[in-house]
N, C-alpha and C positions, 0 to 999 in steps of 0.2 A: 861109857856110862851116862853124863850129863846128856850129851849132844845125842844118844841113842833116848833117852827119858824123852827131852824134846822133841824130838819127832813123832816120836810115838803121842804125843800130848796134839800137837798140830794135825796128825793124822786124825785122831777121832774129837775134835773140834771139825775139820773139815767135814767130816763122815754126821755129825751131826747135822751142821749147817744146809748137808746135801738133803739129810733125811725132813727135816723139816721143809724145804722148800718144796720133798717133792708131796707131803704129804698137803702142806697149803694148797699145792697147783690142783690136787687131786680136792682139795675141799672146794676150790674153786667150781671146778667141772662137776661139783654135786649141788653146787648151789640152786637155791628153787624160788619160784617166784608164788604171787597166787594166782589161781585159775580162772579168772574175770573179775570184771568191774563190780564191787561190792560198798555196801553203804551202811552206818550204825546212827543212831540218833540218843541224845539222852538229855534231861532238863538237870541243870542242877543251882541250887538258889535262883530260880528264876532265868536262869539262861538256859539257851537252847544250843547246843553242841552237837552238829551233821557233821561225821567223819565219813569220806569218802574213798577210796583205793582202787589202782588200777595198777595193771600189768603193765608197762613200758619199756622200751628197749633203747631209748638215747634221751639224751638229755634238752634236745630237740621235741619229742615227742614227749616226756615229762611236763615238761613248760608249757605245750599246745593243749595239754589235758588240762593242768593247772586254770587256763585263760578261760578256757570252755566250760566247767565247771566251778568258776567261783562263782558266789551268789551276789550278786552287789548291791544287796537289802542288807547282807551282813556287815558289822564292823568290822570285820578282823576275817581273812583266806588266809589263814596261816598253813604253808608246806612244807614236806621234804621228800624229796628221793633218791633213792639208792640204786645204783647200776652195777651189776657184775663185773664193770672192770675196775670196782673200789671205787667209781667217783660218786660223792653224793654232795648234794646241795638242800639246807632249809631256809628256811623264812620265816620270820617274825609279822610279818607285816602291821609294825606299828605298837605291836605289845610289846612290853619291858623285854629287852635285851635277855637274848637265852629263856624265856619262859615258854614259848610256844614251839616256834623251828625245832631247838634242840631235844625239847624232849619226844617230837614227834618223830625224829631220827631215831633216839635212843629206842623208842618202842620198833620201828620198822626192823632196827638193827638187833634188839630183843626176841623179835618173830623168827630171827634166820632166814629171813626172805631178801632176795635183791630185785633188782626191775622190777620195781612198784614205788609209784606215787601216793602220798598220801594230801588229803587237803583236809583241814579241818576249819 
């Protein structure tokens, strides 16, 4: 009885654990990125906010886009990007702690988009 309960308990925990990994691996392999280099502008109180985005595929070529397209008339090249095998990295550059980087991750990661950088 007990010992027949438990297995059957550890059976479909396992059978879970399998079905979610394989449905993650499968969300993986549907992941999408966007389709070129795209750009948005907008003023708000007097500042001028260029968002930038590009397709990327390493964290190498993230960073080469970032260098090449920051503006250095601007205060602040705040980034993040997201790569399909879960790694992502933003930047502050200079603005309070978690105001700029992270929430620009949180939008890239709101999109459901991977391999794209963003600069703002």
């Amino acid at each position: 009885g007990k010992v027949l309960a438990t297995r059957s308990m550890l059976a479909q925990q396992s059978l879970r654990r399998a079905a979610i990994s394989a449905l993650w691996c499968h969300a993986r392999a549907l992941a999408t990125t966007i389709a070129g280099p795209c750009s948005y502008e907008v003023v708000v109180k007097k500042s001028r906010f260029v968002a930038s985005a590009a397709p990327v595929s390493s964290a190498e070529e993230a960073l080469a886009w970032v260098r090449r397209e920051s503006d250095e008339s601007a205060r602040h090249n705040c980034f993040a990007y997201t790569l399909s095998d879960g790694y992502s990295r933003s930047n502050n550059d200079g603005e309070p702690g978690g105001t700029a980087g992270p929430p620009i991750a949180a939008a890239i990661a709101g999109a459901g988009v991977v391999d794209v950088a963003v600069l703002v």
